[in-house]
Structures are given as C-alpha cells and as structure tokens.
PyMOL CGO cylinders between C-alpha atoms (Angstrom):
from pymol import cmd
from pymol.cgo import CYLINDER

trace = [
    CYLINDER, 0.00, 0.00, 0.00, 1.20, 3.68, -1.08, 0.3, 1, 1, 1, 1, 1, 1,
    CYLINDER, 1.20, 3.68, -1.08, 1.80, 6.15, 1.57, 0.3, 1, 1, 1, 1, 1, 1,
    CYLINDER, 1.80, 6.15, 1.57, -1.74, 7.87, 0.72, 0.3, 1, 1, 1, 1, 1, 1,
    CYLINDER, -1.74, 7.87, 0.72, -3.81, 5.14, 0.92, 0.3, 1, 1, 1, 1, 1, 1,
    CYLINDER, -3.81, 5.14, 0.92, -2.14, 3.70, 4.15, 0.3, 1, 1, 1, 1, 1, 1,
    CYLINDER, -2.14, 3.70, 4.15, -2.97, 7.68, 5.75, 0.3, 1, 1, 1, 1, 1, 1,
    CYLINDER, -2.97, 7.68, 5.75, -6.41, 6.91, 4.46, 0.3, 1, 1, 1, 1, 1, 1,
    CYLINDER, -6.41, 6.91, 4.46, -7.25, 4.04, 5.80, 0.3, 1, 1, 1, 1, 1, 1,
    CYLINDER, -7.25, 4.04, 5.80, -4.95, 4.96, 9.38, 0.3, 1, 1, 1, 1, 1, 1,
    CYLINDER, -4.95, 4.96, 9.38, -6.78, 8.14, 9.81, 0.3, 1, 1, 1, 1, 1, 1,
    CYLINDER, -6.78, 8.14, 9.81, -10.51, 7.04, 9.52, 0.3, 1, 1, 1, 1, 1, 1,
    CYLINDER, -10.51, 7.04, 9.52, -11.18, 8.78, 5.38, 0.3, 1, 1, 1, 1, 1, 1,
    CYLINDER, -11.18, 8.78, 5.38, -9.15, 11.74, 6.54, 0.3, 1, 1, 1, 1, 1, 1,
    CYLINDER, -9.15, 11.74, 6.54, -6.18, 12.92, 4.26, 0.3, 1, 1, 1, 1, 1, 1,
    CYLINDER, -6.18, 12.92, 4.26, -4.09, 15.67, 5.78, 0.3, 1, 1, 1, 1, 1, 1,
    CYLINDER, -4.09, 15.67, 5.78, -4.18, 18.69, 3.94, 0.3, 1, 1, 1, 1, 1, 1,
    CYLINDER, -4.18, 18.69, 3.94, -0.54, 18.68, 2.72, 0.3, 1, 1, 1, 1, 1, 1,
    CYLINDER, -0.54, 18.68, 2.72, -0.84, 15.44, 1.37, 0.3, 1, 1, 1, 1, 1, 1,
    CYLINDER, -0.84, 15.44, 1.37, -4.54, 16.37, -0.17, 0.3, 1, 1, 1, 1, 1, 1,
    CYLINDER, -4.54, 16.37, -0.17, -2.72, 19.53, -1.98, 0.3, 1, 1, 1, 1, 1, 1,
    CYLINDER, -2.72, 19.53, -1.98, -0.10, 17.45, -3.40, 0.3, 1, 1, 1, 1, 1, 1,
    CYLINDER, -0.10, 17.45, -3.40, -2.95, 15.10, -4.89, 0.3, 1, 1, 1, 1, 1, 1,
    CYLINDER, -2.95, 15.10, -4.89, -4.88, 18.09, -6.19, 0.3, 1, 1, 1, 1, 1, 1,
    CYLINDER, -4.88, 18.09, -6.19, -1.64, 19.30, -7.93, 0.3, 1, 1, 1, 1, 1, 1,
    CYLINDER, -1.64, 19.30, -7.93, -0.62, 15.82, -9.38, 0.3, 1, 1, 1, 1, 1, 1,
    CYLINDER, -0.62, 15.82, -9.38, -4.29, 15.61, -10.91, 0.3, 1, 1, 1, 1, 1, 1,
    CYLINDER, -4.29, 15.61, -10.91, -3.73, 18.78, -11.96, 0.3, 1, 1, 1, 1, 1, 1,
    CYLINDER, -3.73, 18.78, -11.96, -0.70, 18.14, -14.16, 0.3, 1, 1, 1, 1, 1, 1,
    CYLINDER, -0.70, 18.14, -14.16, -1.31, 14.66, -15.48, 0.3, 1, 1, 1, 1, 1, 1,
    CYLINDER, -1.31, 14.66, -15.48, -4.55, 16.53, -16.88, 0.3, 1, 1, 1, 1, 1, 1,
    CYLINDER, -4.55, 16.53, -16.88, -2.61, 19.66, -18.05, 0.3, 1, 1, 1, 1, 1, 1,
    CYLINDER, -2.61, 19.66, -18.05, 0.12, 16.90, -19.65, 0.3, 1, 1, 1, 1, 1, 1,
    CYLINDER, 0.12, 16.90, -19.65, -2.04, 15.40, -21.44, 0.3, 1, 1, 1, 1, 1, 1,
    CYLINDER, -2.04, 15.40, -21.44, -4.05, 18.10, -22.62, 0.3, 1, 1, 1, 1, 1, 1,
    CYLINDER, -4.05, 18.10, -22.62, -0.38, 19.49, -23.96, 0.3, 1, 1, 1, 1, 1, 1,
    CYLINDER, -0.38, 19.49, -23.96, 0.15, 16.28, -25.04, 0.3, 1, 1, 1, 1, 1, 1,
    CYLINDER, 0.15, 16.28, -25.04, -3.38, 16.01, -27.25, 0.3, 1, 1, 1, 1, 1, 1,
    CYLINDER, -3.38, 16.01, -27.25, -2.24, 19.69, -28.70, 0.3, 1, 1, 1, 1, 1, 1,
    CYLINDER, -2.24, 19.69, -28.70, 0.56, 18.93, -30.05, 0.3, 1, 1, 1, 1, 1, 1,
    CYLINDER, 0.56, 18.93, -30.05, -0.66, 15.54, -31.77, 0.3, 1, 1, 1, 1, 1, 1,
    CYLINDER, -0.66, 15.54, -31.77, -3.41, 17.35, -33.23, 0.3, 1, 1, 1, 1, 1, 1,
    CYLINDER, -3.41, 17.35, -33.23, -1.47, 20.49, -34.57, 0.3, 1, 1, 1, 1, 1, 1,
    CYLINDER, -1.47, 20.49, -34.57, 0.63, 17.79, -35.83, 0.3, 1, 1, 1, 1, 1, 1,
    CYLINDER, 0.63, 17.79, -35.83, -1.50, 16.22, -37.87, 0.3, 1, 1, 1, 1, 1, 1,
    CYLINDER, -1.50, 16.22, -37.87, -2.84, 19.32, -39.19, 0.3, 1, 1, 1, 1, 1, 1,
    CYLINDER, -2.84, 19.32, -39.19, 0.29, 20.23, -40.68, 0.3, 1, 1, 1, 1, 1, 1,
    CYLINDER, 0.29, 20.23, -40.68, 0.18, 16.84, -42.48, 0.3, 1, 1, 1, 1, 1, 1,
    CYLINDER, 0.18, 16.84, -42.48, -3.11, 17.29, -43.55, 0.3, 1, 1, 1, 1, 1, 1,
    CYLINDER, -3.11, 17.29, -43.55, -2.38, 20.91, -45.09, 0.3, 1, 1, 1, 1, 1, 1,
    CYLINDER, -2.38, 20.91, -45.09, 0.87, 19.62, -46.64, 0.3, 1, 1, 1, 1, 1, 1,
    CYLINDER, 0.87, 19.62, -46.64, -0.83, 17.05, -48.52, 0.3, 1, 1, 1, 1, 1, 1,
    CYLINDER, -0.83, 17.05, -48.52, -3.94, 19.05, -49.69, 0.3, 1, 1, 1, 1, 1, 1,
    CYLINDER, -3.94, 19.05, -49.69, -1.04, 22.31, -50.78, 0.3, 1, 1, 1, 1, 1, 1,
    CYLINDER, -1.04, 22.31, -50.78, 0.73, 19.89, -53.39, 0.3, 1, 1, 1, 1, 1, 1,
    CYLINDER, 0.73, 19.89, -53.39, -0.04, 21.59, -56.46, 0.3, 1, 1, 1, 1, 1, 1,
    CYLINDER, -0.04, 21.59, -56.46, -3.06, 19.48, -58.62, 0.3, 1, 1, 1, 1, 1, 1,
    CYLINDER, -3.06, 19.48, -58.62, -2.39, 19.79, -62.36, 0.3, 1, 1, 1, 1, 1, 1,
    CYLINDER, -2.39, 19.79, -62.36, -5.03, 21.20, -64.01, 0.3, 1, 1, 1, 1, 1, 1,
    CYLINDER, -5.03, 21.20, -64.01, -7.10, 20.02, -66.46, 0.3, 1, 1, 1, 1, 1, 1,
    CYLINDER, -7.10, 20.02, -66.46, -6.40, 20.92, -69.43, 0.3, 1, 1, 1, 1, 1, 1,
    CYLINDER, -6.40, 20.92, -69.43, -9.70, 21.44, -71.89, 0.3, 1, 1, 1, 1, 1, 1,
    CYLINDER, -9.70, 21.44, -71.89, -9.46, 20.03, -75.18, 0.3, 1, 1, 1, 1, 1, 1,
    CYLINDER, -9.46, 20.03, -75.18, -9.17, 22.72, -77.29, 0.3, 1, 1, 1, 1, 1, 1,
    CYLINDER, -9.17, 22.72, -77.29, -10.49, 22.12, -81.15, 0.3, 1, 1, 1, 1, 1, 1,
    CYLINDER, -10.49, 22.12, -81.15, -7.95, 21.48, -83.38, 0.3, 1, 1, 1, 1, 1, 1,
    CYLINDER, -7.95, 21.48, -83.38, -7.50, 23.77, -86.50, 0.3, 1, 1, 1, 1, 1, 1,
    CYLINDER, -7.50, 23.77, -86.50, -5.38, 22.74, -89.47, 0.3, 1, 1, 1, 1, 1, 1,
    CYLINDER, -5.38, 22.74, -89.47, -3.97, 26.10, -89.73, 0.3, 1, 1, 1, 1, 1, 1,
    CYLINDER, -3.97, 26.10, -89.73, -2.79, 25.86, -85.77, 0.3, 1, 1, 1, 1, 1, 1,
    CYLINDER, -2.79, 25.86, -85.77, 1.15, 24.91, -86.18, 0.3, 1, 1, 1, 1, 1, 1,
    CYLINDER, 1.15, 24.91, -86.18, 2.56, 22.63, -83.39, 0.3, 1, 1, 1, 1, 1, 1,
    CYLINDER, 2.56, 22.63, -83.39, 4.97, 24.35, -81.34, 0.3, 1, 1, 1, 1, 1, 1,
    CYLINDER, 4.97, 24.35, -81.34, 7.67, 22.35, -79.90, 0.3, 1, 1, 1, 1, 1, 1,
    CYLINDER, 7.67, 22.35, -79.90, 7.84, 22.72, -75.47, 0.3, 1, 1, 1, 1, 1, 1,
    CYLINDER, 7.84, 22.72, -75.47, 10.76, 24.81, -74.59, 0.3, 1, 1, 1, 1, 1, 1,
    CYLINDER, 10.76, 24.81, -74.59, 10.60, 27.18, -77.82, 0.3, 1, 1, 1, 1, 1, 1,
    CYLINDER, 10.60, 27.18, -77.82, 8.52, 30.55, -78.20, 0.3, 1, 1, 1, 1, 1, 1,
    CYLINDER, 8.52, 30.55, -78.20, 7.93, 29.68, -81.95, 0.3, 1, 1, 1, 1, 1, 1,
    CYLINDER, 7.93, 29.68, -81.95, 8.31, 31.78, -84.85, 0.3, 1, 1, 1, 1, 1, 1,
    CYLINDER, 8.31, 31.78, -84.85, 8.46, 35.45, -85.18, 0.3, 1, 1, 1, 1, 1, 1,
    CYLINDER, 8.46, 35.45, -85.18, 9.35, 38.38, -87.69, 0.3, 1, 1, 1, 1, 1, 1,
    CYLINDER, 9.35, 38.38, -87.69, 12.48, 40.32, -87.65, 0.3, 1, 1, 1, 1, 1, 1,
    CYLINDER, 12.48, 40.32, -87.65, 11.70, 43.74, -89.19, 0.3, 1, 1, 1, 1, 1, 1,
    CYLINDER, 11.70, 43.74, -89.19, 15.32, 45.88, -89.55, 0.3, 1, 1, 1, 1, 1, 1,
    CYLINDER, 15.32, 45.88, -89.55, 16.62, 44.00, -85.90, 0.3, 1, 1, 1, 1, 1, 1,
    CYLINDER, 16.62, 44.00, -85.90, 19.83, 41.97, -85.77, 0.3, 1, 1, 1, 1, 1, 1,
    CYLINDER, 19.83, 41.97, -85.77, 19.23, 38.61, -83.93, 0.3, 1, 1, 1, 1, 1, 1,
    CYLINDER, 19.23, 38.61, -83.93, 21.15, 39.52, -81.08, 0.3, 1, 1, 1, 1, 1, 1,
    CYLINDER, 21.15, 39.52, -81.08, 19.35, 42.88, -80.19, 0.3, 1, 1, 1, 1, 1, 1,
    CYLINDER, 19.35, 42.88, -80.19, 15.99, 41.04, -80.17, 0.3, 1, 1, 1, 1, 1, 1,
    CYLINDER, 15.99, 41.04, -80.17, 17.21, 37.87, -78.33, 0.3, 1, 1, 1, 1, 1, 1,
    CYLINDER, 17.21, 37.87, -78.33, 18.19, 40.55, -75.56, 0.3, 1, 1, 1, 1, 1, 1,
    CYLINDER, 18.19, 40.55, -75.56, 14.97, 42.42, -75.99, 0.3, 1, 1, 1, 1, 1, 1,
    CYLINDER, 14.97, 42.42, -75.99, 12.69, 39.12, -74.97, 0.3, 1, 1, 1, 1, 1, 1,
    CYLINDER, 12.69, 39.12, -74.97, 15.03, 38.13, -72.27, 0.3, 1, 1, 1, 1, 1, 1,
    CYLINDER, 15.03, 38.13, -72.27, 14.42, 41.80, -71.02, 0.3, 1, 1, 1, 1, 1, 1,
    CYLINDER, 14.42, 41.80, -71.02, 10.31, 41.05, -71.10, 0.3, 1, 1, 1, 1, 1, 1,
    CYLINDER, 10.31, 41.05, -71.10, 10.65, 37.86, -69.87, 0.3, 1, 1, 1, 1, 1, 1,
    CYLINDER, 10.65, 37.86, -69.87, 12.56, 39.39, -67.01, 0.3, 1, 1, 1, 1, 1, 1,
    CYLINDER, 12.56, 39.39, -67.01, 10.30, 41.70, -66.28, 0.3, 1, 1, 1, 1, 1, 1,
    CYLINDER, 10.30, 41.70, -66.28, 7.45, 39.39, -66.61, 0.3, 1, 1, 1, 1, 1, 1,
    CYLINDER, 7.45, 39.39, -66.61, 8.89, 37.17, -64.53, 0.3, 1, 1, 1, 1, 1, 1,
    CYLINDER, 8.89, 37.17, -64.53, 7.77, 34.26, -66.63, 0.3, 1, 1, 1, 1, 1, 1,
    CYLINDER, 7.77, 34.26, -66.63, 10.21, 31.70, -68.61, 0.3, 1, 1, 1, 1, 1, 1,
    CYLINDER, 10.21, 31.70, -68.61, 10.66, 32.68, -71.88, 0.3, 1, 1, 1, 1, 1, 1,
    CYLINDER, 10.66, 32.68, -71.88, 9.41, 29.35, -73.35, 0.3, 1, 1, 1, 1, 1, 1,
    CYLINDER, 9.41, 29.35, -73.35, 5.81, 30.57, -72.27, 0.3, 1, 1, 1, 1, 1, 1,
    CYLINDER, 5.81, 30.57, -72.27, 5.96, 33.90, -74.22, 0.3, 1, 1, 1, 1, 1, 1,
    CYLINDER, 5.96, 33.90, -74.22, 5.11, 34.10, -77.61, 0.3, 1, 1, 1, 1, 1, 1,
    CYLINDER, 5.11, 34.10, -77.61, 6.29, 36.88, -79.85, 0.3, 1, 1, 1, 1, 1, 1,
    CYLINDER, 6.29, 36.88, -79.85, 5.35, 37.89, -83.08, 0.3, 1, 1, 1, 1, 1, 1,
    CYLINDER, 5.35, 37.89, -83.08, 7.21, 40.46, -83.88, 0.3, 1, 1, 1, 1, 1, 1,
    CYLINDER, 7.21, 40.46, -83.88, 10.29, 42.64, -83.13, 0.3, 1, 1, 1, 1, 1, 1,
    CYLINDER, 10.29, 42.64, -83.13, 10.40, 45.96, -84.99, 0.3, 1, 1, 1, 1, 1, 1,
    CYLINDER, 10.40, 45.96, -84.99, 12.57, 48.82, -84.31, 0.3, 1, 1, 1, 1, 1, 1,
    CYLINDER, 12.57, 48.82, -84.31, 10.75, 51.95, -83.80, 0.3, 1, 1, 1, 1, 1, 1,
    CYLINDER, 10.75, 51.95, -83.80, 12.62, 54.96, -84.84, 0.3, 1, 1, 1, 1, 1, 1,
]
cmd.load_cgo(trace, "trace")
C-alpha cells in the first residue's frame, strides 16, 4: 500500500491537507500533460493534412479544337516570329528583357514580332 492510501485508511477517510494539496496538484498536471500532449498531436496532424492538400493538382487541361492552320509548337521554344530591320542579337536581348520583367520563362511567351521603332 502507497503512503496515501495507508494515511487513508490509518486516519478514519481523513487525508491531511498537505498530502490532499499534493494530490490536487498531481491531478492537476497529469490533466494539463495530457491536454499538452493532445495539442501537439493534433497540430501535428494538421500540418500533415495541409501539406498534402497544398501539393499543387495539375489542371485540367480542356481540349481545345484542333485547327489545321494551328502549327505545333515544340515545349521549350517561343515559336516563330518576324524580324523587321533588328539583328538577332538585339531582339534575343529584348525578350530576355520582357521575360525578365514578366517574370515568366521565356518558353511561355510568344512573340510575333520585333520591330525597331525609330
């Protein structure tokens, strides 16, 4: 028999108040431990829960009608475009300025275009 119960049973029900206080603070902190305990577990498993519903979903992609005139662009090139009185290296510079600025890969521009305005 513990020390509690033995004061228990030797005093007729009666606990002593120091002994009574350190009960009352024991159950105190085996329910405050565990409610710590059950916080973390569950903000735990909320973290896991919003890490696997924030990995990015690939959208759909609609089907869109295909037209014969529609030319198939290769990935990783921003198809053809008109040089009008611009060297190649001026407007190579010019849409790695835009895409800069865009802050978008240059594979997912398109130009048209490049004219030098006077």
């Amino acid at each position: 028999m513990n020390l509690i119960a033995s004061t228990i049973v030797a005093s007729g029900s009666k606990l002593p108040v120091g002994d009574a206080g350190l009960t009352a603070v024991l159950g105190y902190a085996v329910v405050f431990v565990g409610l710590i305990a059950l916080m973390i577990v569950i903000s735990i498993v909320g973290k896991v829960m919003v890490a696997k519903s924030a990995k990015p979903v690939a959208p759909a992609v609609a089907a869109a009608p295909a037209t014969p005139a529609a030319k198939k662009v290769a990935p990783g090139t921003a198809g053809d475009f008109m040089l009008h009185d611009v060297d190649p290296k001026t407007a190579a510079m010019v849409m790695a300025i835009i895409a800069d600025k865009l802050g978008k890969p240059l594979n997912e521009l398109r130009f048209k275009s490049i004219k030098e305005v006077k």
